[in-house]
Every structure is written in structure tokens, then in C-alpha cells.
C-alpha positions, 0 to 999 in steps of 0.5 A: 492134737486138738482131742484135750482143746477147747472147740470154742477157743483153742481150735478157732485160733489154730485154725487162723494161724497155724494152718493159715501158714500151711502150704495148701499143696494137695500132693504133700500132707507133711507140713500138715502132720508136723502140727502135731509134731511141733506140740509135742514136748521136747523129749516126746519129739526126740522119741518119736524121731528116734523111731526113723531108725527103723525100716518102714513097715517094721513091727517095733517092740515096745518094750525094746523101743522104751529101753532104748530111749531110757539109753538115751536119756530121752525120758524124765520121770516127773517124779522119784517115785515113779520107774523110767520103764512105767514113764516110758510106757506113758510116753509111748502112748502119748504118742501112740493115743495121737496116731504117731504108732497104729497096727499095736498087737497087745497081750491077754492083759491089753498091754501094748507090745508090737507097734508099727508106724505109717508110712507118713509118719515114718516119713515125718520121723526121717524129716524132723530126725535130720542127719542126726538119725541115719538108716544105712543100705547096704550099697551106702559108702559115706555117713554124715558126721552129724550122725549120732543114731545109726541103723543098718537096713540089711541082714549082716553077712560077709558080703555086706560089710559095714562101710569103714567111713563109718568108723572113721567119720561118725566117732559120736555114735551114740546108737548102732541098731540092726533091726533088719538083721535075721538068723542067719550063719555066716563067718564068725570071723566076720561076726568079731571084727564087726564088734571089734571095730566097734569097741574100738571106735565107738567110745560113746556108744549108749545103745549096741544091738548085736541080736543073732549076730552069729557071736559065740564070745564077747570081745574082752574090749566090750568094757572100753564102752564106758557109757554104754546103757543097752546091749543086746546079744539075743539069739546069739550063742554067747554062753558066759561074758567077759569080766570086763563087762563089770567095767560098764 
């Protein structure tokens, strides 16, 4: 936070008056990390709290992470030259140059594309997200309907549904991810009620992550996801789409 102010002047001041309102608690370094989240920009701010969707100690794909907040409409180019994607990638090491994301795994070329978060700072995504940023377990029943961003921490099987309040309570989800979600088999008529709720509750939807769902087809009823931006059906056996997709 301090890295581009000046020691003489700028550090001086922040020492007097935003660490004098700090709570001098040994046992909670919280208030002390969110300095450095209060000076981020407005959109920076929704980036890096978007991130509590994803469990702790989660290897986040970079380019994925970057697509999703171009769904949301988190990310502004300064300019009309300039792609999201290459305004995404500069935002995401803004946040990663000021220790918001560590443990990077990188290419041949240097180019960032795994991440993860601390512990800390996963908690200080969950504090400042709200109730606008849920992560469900499996044994969770109700939503807030403040909720806006859903992520469900457990691999989709018959056995663990995604609880009906869900649909009924949260009808401004503009987020469903599945990051915990691993290949495994199971009902593929479980897999089509799944998307089918979805299509059929989730007007809003920006963001829909159904990788290694087990789909072999696509429900006609995708295209009622008028505003959907980011839909991804890797892993799945899906081998055409349905022509209402060209109604997205």
C-alpha cells in the first residue's frame, strides 16, 4: 500500500491517522489488512471480494478469474484501444504486486496463470464481500437474498442437491460457480433438472460454471439467459449446442 508513497510525507500521515484508528488487538490482523483494501479503486475492490467465492486454499485460474470479472462488468478500460482481457491482466497484478494473491504458478514466457489466496486474505474477501458473496456447504438449506455471487463448496452428486431456497429466495443471482466440483459420474437426470432450474430461475444469470457437470446436451431453455456473458461446459460430453444459444 505504501510501495508508490512518499516515506517523508505520506507514510508519516498514515501512520497518524489511519493506524491510530486501528484496534491494537494482537489476536485480529483484519482491521490492519483492510488498509490496504480501503485504498484500492472501486472496481479493484469488487475484484478482489469477488474472489471469496472460491474455497480456501483454491488454485484460481487466472484467465478464468479475469473472464468472470469481465462478466460482471467489474473491469473498465482506460481506454478504446486497449482489450478487457489485457485491462483484466493489469488489474489482477495490481492486486497480485500488493500481496492480495501469492503461491502464482507461471508459464515459459512469465505470464501468471494459477494463483492462490491466503488464508487471511480469503478471510478479508469474505468480510468485505458481505452477504452479496455466498459459498454454500453442502449441509446449507437457506440463502440471504441479498446474495448476488453463489458458489457451491461440494462436488454436484444426487445425494447433494442444490437446496431449492436457493431458487425461490435469490431470484438476482447474477453468479453460479462450482469450483470444487471434480469429474465424477453420476444421474445425468440429476445433471438436466440442475441446468433446468437454473435456466428457469436464474433470469439474471452474467456468470454459469457447469464444468464436468456430467451433461451430455444442453437444455433448449439456455437461451432465457438473456444477459448471460460466461458459460462454461468444460469437461462436459456436450457435442453440439442448441440453436437457442444464438439468443444469448
Amino acid at each position: 500500500m505504501l510501495y508508490y508513497k512518499d516515506p517523508e510525507t505520506e507514510w508519516l500521515s498514515l501512520h497518524k491517522t489511519e493506524f491510530s484508528k486501528i484496534s491494537q488487538d494482537d489476536s485480529d490482523i483484519l482491521p490492519t489488512l483492510k488498509l490496504s483494501y480501503d485504498c484500492l479503486t472501486s472496481n479493484l475492490k469488487h475484484c478482489f471480494s469477488y474472489c471469496s467465492l472460491f474455497p480456501k486454499d483454491h488454485y484460481i485460474n487466472v484467465e478464468n478469474l479475469i473472464k468472470l470479472w469481465m462478466a460482471q462488468g467489474f473491469i473498465k478500460a482506460s481506454d478504446a484501444n486497449q482489450s478487457l482481457e489485457d485491462m483484466g491482466r493489469e488489474y489482477f497484478m495490481e492486486l497480485y504486486w500488493r500481496s492480495f494473491f501469492q503461491e502464482v504458478e507461471e508459464d515459459e514466457f512469465g505470464n501468471i496463470y494459477y494463483c492462490k489466496m491466503h488464508d487471511l486474505m480469503h478471510d478479508l474477501a469474505l468480510k468485505v464481500a458481505g452477504a452479496k458473496c455466498a459459498m454454500l456447504p453442502s449441509d446449507k438449506k437457506d440463502i440471504d437474498r441479498r446474495a448476488r455471487h453463489l458458489s457451491f463448496n461440494f462436488s454436484l452428486k444426487s445425494s447433494q442437491q442444490i437446496p431449492i431456497s436457493v431458487s425461490q429466495t435469490a431470484n438476482r443471482i447474477r453468479t453460479v460457480l462450482l469450483p470444487s466440483q471434480q469429474r465424477e459420474r453420476y444421474a445425468l437426470r440429476e445433471s438436466l433438472q440442475l441446468c433446468d432450474a437454473f435456466f428457469s430461475n436464474f433470469k439474471f444469470l452474467r456468470a454459469l460454471d457447469l464444468h464436468d457437470s456430467g451433461l451430455t446436451t444442453l437444455s433448449n431453455s439456455i437461451g432465457k439467459l438473456r444477459h448471460l456473458r460466461y458459460l462454461d461446459l468444460s469437461g462436459t460430453k456436450i457435442k453440439a449446442l442448441p440453436n437457442s444459444i444464438t439468443k444469448l
